[in-house]
N, C-alpha and C positions, 0 to 999 in steps of 0.2 A: 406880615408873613413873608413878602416876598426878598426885606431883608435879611428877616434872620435864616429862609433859605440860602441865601447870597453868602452869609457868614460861615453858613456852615458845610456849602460846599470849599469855600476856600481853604479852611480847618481841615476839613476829611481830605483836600489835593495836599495840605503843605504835610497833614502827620502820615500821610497813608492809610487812613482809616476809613473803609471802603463803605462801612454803613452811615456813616455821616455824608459822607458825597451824594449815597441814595438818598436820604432823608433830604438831604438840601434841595435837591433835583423836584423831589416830589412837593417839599412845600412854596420852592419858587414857581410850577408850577398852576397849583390849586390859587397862590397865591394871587400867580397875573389873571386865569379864567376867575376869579371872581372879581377884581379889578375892573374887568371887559363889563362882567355883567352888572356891575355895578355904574359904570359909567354909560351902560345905555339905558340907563333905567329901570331895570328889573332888580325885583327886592333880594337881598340877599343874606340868608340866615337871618329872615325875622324883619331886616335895617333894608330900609329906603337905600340907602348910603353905602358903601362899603369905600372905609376910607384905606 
């Protein structure tokens, strides 16, 4: 998740397409606070794990 926010904030900077930048913003992110919560052990969506 926290890639394909990375990708597509870079896409929404180089076309100008301001909703992609948003989208990217917000899935990188959702993407690192479940990273966090995942690596301190708490379960997340279901998964021990959140890889």
């Amino acid at each position: 998740m926290i890639a394909l926010g990375i990708i597509l904030l870079i896409v929404g900077f180089l076309t100008g397409i301001s909703i992609l930048w948003t989208i990217g913003i917000i899935l990188a992110v959702v993407g690192a606070v479940f990273w966090l919560l995942g690596s301190m052990g708490h379960a997340v969506a279901g998964r021990r794990h959140y890889w």
